[in-house]
N, C-alpha and C positions, 0 to 999 in steps of 0.2 A: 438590563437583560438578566444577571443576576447580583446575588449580594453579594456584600462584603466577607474575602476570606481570611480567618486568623492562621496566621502563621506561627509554628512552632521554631525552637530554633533550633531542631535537624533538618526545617523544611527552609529558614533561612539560610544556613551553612550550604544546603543545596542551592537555593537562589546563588549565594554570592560563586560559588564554585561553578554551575553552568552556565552564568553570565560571563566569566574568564573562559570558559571553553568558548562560548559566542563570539569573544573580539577575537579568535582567530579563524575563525568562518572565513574572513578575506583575503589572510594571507593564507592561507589551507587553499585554495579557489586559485589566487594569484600565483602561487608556488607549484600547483599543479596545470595551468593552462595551455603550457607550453608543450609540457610532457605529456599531458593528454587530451583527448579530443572532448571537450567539456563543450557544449551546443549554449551554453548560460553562465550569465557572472554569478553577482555574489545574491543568495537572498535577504530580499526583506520582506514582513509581515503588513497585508494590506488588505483591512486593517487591522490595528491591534486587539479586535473584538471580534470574537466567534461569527463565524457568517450564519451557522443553525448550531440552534439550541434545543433543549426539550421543551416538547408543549401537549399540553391535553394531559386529560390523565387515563389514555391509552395507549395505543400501539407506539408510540414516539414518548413515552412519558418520560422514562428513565434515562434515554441515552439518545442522541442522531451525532454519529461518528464514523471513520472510514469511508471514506465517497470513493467512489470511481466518477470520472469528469470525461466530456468525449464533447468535441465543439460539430455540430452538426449545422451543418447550412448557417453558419453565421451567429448559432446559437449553443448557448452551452447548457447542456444536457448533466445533471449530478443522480446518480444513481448512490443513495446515502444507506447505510445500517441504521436502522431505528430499533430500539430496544425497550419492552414495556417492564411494567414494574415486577412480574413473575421472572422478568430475565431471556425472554422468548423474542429472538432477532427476525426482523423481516425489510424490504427494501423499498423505500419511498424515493422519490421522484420530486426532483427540483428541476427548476430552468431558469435562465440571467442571459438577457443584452451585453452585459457589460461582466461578468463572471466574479464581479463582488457581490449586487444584490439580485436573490435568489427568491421567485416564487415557489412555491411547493405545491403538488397537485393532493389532492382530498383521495388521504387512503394510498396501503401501501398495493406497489405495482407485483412484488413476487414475496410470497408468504409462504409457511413454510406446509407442505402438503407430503411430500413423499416419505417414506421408511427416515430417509435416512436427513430428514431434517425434521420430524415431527417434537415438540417440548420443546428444541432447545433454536432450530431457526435455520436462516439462509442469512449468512453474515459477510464482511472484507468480498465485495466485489472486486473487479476490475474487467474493465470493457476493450475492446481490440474489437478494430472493424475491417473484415474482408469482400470486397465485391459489394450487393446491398444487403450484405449483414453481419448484424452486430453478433458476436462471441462475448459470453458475459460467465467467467470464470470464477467460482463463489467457492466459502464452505458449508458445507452440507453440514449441522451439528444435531444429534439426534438427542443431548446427555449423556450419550454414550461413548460414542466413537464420532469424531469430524473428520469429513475427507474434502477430497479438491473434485467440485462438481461443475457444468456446465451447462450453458441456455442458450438460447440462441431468437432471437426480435429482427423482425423488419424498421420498427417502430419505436423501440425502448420502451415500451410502456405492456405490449401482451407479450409473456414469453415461454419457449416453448423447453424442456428440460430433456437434455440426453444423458441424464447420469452421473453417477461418480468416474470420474477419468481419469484419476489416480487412488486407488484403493488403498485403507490404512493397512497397517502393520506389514506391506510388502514391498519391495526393492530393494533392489542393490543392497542398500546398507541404512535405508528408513524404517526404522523399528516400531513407530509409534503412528500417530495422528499427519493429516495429509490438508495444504491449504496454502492460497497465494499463489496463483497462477500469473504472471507474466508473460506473455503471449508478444513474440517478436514481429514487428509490426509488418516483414515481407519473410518471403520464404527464400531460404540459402541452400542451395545445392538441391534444390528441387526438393526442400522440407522445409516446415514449420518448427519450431523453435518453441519451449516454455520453459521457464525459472519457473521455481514454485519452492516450497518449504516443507522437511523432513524433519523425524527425529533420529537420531544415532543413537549407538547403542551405550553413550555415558549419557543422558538424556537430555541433551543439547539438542537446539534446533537450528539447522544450516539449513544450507542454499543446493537444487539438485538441479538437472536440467536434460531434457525428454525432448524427443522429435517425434513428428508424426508427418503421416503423407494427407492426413482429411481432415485433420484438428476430433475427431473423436475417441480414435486409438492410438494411445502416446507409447512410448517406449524406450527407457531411462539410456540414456548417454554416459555415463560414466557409472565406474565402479563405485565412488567416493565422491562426498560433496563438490560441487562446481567451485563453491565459495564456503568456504570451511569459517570454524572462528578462531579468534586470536586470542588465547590466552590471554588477560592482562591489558585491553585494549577497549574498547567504547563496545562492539562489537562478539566479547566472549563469551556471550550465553545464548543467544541469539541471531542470526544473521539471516532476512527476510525481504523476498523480493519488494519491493515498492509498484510503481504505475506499471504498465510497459514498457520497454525500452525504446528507446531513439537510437535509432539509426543512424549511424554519419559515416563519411568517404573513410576516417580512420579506425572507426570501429564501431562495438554496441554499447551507450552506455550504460548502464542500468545505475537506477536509485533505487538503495534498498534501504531498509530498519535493521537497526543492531542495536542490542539490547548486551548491560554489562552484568556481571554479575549481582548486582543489588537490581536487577530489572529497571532500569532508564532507559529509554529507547529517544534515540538518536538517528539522524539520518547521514549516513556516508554514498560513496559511486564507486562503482567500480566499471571497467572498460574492459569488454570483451573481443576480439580476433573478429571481426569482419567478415570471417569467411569459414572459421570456427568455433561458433558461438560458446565449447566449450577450453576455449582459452581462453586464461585471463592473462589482460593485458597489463593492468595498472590498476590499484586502488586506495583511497584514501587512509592514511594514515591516520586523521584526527574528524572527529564528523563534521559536517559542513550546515549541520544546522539540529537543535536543540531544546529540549524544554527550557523554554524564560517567562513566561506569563501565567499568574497563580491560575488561569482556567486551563493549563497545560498541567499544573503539576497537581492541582485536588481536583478529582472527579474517581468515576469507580475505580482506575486506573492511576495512579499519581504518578507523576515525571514519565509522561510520555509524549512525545509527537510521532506520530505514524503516517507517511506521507503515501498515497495510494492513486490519487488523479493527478491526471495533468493535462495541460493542453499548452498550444501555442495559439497564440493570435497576431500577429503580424512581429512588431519588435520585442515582443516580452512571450516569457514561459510563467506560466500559474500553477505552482503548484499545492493540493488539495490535502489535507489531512487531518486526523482525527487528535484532539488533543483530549489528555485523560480519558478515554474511553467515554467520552460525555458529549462534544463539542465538534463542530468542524469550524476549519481555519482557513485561510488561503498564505503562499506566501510567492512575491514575483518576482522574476529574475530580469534583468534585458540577454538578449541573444547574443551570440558571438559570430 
């Protein structure tokens, strides 16, 4: 699927050091299961081999990374980032029986058309479904300026665009670029719920979090990050919703990306308040899953896993992600 990659030895020194972060994946998971309400054990990688890769030498040439996953009627549904060799993001369309092997349909389903995605694309989906529709919460990137934009499908395949619904360089305390909607999967106290990602004003990018009564006009919940970073920690330069959140009787969990200051992105969780989605309850001290396989760590992006889909299917949680900005991965959990 592809060749052979030579490793350097700052890029072995990294292999052997986040394979040490890996063996504590289990006891990170075990040590938190008690104290928090985790819906999944420990993950594994299935399999150890990119589910999409690049093909053609157009609109998928360069890159298919970032999915969003939604299991529909028995069927799983991948809404992926394809990226051509100019750099110009658009969103192609995969489906699987079985949510390891994935057909892909001819041609991307949303390409980039409006002001504020033209040159640079519609990229980092993520899907949430209400009633019979699909909400599909993307970045709008023009080259210029990315903001957090939305669609909305009967179908996943024609969709229909309501705009940027979080504007850059404005709120509370986001100064810059807007992206990564996380959309709570029921409504609390007669509103709707979204994580998404800011910059602040040392130019870091946290974690913010907005309610709305209709899912098109949001309106920021807190003064200050929801989920700030942690100096010194997996998570200090970055801290970035992941899929949607799950819902459980103890809380919300959310999986998010944190990225450290040498940019490694890592996945940790954090647990929010059940009944105010801007409490945090609990979250990971150490991430619970990691760049280890050399098509995670060289592609346009090096040392990254970016986890974005998920889904459940009876006793296992699948979750979806982008490795090095090139590649999609799966990795499954069993349920709790």
């Amino acid at each position: 699927m592809f060749g052979q990659f030579n490793l350097s030895a700052a890029n072995r020194r990294w292999r052997d050091k986040l394979a040490a972060t890996t063996l504590l994946t289990a006891v990170v998971l075990a040590g938190l299961a008690a104290a928090a309400p985790f819906p999944f054990g420990e993950w594994r990688r299935v399999p150890d081999a990119p589910l999409l890769s690049p093909q053609g030498t157009e609109w998928e040439s360069a890159g298919t990374f970032n999915p969003a996953v939604i299991l529909q009627n028995e069927k799983f549904v991948m809404l992926y980032r394809a990226q051509d060799a100019a750099g110009t993001s658009r969103l192609g369309y995969a489906e699987s029986a079985d949510g390891i092997h994935f057909t892909r349909r001819l041609g991307a389903v949303l390409s980039p058309e409006a002001d504020y995605e033209k040159d640079g694309g519609v990229e980092d989906p993520r899907l949430q479904r209400f009633g019979d529709t699909y909400y599909l919460t993307y970045t709008g990137y023009n080259k210029k300026d990315a903001q957090l934009c939305l669609a909305t499908s009967r179908d996943l395949i024609h969709w229909q665009r309501k705009g940027a619904i979080l504007p850059a360089y404005k709120g509370n305390w986001n100064r810059g670029w807007t992206k990564s909607g996380a959309i709570v999967p029921e409504r609390i106290e007669g509103k709707y719920w979204m994580y998404w990602l800011g910059t602040s004003a040392d130019k870091t990018d946290q974690m913010g979090i907005s309610y709305s009564t209709d899912l098109l006009h949001w309106t920021e919940a807190t003064e200050t990050p929801v989920l700030p970073r942690r100096p010194g920690k997996f998570d200090s330069r970055v801290v970035e919703p992941g899929p949607p959140p799950i819902l459980t009787k103890d809380g919300i969990v959310l999986i998010y990306n944190g990225a450290d200051d040498k940019l490694v992105y890592r996945t940790g969780v954090a647990v929010f308040d059940r009944k105010d989605p801007r409490k945090v309850l609990s979250r990971t001290d150490e991430p619970i899953f990691a760049p280890e396989k050399e098509w995670e760590k060289i592609g346009q992006v090096p040392n990254v896993v970016f986890v974005e889909g998920m889904a459940r299917q009876g006793n296992r949680w699948l979750f979806y992600y982008g490795g090095a900005d090139k590649y999609v991965g799966v990795a499954e959990a069993p349920t709790r």
